[in-house]
Every structure is written in C-alpha cells, then in structure tokens.
Z-matrix of the N, CA and C atoms (Angstrom, degrees):
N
C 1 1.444
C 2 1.533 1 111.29
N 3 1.194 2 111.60 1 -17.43
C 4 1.736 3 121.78 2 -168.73
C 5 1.451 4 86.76 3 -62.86
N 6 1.282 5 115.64 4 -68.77
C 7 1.592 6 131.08 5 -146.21
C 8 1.699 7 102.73 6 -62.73
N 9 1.648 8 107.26 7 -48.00
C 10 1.208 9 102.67 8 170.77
C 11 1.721 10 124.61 9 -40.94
N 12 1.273 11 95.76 10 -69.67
C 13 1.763 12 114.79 11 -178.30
C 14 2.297 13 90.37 12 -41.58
N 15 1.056 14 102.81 13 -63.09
C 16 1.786 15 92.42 14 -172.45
C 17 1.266 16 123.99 15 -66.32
N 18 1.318 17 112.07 16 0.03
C 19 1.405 18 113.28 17 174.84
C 20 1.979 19 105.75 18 -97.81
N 21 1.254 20 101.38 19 -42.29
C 22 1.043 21 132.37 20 172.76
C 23 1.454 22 110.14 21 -45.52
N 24 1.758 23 125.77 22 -44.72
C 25 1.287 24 139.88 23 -178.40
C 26 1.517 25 120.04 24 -95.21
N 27 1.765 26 106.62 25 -16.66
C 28 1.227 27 109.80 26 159.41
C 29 1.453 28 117.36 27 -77.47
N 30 1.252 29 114.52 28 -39.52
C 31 1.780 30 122.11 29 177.54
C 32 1.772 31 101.92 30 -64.11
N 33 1.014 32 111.09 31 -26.46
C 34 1.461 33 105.50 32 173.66
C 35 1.659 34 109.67 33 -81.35
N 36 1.093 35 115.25 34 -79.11
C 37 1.936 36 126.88 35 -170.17
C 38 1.963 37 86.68 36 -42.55
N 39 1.612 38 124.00 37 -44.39
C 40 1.500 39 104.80 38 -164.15
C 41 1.800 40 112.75 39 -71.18
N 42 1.148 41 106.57 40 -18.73
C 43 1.474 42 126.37 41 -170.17
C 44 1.456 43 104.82 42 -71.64
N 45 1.236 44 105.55 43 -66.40
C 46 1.389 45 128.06 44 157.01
C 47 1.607 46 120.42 45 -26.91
N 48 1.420 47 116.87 46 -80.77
C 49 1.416 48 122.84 47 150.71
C 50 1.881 49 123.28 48 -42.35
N 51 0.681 50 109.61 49 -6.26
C 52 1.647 51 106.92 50 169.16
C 53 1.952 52 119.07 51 -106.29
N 54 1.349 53 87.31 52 -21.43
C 55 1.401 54 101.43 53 178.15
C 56 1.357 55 118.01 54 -77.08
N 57 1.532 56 106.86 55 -42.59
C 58 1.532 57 113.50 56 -178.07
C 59 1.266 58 93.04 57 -86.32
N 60 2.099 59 142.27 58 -20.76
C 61 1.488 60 122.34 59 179.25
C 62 1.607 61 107.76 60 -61.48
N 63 1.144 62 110.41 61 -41.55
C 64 1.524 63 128.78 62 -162.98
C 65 1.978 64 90.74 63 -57.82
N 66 1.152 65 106.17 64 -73.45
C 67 1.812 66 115.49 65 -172.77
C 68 1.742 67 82.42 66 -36.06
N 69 1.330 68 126.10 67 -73.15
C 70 1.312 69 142.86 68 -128.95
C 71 2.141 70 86.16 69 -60.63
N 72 1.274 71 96.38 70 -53.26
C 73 1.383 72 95.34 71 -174.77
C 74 1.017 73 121.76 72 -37.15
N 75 1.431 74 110.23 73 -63.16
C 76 1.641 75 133.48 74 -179.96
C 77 1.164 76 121.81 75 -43.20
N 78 1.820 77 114.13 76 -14.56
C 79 1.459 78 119.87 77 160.10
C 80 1.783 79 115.43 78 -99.63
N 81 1.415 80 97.32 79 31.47
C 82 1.749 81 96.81 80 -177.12
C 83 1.146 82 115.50 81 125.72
N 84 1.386 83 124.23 82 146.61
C 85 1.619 84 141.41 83 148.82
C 86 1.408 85 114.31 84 -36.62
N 87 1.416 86 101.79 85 -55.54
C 88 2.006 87 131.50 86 -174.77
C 89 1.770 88 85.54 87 -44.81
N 90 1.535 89 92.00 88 -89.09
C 91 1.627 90 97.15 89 -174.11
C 92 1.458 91 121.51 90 -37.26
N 93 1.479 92 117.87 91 -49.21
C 94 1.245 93 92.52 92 -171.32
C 95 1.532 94 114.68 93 -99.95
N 96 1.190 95 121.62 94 46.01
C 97 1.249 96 136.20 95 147.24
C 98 1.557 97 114.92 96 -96.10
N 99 1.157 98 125.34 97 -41.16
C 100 1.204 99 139.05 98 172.16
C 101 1.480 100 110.17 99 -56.57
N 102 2.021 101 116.67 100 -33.09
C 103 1.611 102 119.05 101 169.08
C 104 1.496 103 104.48 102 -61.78
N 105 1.249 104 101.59 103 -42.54
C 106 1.474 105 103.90 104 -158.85
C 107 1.554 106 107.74 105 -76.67
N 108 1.153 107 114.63 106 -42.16
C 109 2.037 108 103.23 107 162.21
C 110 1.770 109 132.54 108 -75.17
N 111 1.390 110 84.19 109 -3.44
C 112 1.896 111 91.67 110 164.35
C 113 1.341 112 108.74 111 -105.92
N 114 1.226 113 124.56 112 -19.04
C 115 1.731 114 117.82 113 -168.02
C 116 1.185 115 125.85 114 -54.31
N 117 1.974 116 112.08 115 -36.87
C 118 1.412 117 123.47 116 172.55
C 119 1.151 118 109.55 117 -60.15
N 120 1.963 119 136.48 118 -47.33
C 121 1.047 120 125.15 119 177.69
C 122 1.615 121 119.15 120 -59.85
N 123 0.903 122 124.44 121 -17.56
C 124 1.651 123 135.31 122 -163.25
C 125 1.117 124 98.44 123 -85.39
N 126 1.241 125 125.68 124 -36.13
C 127 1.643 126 136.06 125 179.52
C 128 1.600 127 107.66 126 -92.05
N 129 1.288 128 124.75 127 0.57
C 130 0.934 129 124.69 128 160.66
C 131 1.947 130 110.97 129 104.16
N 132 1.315 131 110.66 130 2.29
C 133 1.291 132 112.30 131 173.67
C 134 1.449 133 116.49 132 -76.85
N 135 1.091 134 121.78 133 101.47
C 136 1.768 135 128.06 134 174.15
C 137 1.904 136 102.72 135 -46.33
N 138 1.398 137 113.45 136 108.09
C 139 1.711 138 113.69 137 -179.40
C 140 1.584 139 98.59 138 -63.86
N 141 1.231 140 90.52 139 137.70
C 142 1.523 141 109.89 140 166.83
C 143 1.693 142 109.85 141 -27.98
N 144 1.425 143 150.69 142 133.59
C 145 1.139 144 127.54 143 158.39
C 146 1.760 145 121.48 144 93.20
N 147 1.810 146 84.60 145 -16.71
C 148 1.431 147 92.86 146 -173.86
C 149 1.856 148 123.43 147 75.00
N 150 1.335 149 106.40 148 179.64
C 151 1.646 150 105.50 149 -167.90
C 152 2.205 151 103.04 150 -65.85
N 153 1.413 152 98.92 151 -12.69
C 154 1.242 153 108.68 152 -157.88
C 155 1.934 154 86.32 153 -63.96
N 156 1.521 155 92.61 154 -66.54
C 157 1.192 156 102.88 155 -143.13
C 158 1.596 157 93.98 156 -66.55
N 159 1.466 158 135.86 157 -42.43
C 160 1.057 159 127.76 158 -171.50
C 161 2.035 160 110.25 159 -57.80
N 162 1.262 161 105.22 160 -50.43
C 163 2.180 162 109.88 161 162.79
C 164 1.563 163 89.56 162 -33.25
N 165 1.191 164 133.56 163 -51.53
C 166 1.759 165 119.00 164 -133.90
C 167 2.090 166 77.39 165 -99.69
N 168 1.263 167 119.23 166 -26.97
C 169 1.687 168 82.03 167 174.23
C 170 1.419 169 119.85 168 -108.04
N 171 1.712 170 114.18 169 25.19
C 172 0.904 171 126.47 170 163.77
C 173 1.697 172 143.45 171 -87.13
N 174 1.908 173 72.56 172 -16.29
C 175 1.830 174 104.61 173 -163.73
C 176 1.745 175 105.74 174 56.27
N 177 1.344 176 113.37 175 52.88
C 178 1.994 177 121.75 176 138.37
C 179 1.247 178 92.87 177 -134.41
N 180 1.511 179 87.56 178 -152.81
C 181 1.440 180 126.19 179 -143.54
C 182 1.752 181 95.69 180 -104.78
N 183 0.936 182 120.33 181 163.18
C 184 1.460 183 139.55 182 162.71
C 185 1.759 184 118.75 183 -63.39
N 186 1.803 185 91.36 184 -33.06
C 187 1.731 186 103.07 185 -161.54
C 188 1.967 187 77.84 186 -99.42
N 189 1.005 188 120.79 187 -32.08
C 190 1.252 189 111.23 188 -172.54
C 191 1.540 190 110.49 189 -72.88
N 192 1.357 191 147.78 190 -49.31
C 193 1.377 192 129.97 191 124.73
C 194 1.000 193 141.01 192 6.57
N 195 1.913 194 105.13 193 -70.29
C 196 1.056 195 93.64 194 160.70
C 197 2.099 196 149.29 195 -53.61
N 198 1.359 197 95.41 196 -48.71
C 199 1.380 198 125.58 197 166.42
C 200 1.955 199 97.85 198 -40.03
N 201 1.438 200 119.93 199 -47.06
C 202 1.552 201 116.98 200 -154.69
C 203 1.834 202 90.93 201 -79.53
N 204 1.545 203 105.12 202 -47.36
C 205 1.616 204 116.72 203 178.30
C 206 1.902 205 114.97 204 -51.47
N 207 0.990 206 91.97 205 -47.73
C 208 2.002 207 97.47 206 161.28
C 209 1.165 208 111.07 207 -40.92
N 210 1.379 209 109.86 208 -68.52
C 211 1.767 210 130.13 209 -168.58
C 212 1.240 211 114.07 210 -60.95
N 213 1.184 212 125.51 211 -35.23
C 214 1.294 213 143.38 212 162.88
C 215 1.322 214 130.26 213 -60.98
N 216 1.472 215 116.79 214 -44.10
C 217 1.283 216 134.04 215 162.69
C 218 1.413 217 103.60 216 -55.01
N 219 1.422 218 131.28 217 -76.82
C 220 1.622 219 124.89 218 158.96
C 221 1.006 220 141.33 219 21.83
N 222 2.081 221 84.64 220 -90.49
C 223 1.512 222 84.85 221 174.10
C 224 1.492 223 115.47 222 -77.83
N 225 1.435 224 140.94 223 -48.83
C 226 1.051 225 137.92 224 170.20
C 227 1.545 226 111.83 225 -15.87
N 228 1.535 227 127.15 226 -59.46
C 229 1.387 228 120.64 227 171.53
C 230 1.718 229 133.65 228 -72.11
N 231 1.565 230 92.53 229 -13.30
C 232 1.755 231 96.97 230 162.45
C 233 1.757 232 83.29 231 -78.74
N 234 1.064 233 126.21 232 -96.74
C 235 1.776 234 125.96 233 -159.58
C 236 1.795 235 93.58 234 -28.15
N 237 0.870 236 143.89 235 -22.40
C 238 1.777 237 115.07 236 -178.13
C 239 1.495 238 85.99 237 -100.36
N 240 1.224 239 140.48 238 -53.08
C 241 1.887 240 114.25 239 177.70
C 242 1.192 241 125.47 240 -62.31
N 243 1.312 242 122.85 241 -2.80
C 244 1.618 243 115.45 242 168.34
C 245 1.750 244 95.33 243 -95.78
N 246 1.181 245 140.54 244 -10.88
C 247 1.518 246 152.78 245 -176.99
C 248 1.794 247 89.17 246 -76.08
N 249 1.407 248 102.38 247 -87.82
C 250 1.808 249 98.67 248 -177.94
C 251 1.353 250 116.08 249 -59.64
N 252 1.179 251 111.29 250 -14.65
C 253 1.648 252 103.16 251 -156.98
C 254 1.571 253 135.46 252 45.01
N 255 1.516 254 98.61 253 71.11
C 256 1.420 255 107.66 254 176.77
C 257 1.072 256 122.69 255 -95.85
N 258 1.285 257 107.87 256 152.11
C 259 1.772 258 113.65 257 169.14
C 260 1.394 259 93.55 258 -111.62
N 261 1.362 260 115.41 259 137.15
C 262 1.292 261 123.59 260 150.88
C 263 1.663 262 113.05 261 121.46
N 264 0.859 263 104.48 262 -107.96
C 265 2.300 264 125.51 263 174.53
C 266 1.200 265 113.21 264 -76.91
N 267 1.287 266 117.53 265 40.72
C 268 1.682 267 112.52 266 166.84
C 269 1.167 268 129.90 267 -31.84
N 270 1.440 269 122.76 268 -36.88
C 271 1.079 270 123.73 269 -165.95
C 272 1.813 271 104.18 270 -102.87
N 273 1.200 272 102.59 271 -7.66
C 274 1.761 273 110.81 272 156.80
C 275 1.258 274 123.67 273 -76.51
N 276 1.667 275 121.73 274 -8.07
C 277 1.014 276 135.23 275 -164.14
C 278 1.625 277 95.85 276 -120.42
N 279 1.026 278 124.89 277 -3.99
C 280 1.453 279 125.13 278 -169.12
C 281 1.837 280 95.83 279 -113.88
N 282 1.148 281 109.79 280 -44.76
C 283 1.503 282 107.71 281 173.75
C 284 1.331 283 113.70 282 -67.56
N 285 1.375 284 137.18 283 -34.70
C 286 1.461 285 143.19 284 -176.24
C 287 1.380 286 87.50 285 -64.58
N 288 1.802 287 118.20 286 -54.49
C 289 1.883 288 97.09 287 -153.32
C 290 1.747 289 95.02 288 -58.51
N 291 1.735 290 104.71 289 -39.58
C 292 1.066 291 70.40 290 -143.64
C 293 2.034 292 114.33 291 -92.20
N 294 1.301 293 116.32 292 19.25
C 295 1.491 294 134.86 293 143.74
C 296 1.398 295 111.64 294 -48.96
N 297 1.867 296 112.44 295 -33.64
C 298 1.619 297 65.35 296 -179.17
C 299 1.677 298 104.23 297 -120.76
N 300 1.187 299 108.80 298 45.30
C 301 1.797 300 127.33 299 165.48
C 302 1.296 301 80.99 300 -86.72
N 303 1.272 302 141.92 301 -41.16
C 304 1.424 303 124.55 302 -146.90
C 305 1.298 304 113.39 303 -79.83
C-alpha cells in the first residue's frame, strides 16, 4: 500500500506542478523560468547553495525567491485541493502527499 499511496502522490504533486507551469508560462519566459528554479524548493529540495546562491545565478534577490517560492507554494496547494477535492486541512493533505514522495 506504501508504494501505491507514492506513486499515487507523485501522479498527483506532478499533475499539479504542470498545471500551475503551463498558467505560469502564459505569464512569460521570465516567470516561468523563475517556476522552474523555485519548484525544487517548493517540493522541498534545499537548492544547491541555498536561496542565496540560486538569486546570484539568477540575477535577484534571495527575498525575491523567496516571495516567488511562497506564491508558488499557494497556488500549487489550491491546484492539488481542487485535484482531491477537500474540505477542510488542505495543507494536511499537501504535507501527507508530499511525505510520502519522500
């Protein structure tokens, strides 16, 4: 049942993540390059170097990263509760998927 539920939570969080890349695009190249170097942190991957080093090969800021990685986190968890359709602990439902990617 383990394997199910993580396969199960990757087909969800990747579904999820392609939906908000796609929107994200449609507001720019800029932006969705900017999805694509925050996404690992959002999913919980610490960037190489930290927020520092990824701003410095991006040309921003650390806080500006940060700020896009917030926003990102967001929507990503509105797009996975309209996916399950929850009422209630969304964000209990967003830590489980993504516990068991881990």
């Amino acid at each position: 049942e383990a394997l199910y539920l993580r396969r199960w939570a990757i087909a969800v969080v990747a579904r999820a993540v392609a939906r908000v890349r796609e929107e994200v695009a449609r507001d720019g190249a800029d932006k969705a390059l900017l999805f694509d170097a925050v996404k690992g942190a959002v999913l919980g991957e610490v960037p190489e170097g930290g927020y520092r080093a990824l701003a410095a090969q991006l040309g921003t800021t650390p806080g500006a990263l940060r700020v896009a990685a917030h926003r990102l986190r967001a929507r990503l968890r509105d797009e996975i509760a309209e996916t399950l359709e929850v009422d209630g602990d969304v964000q209990g439902e967003v830590d489980e998927l993504l516990r068991a990617i881990a």
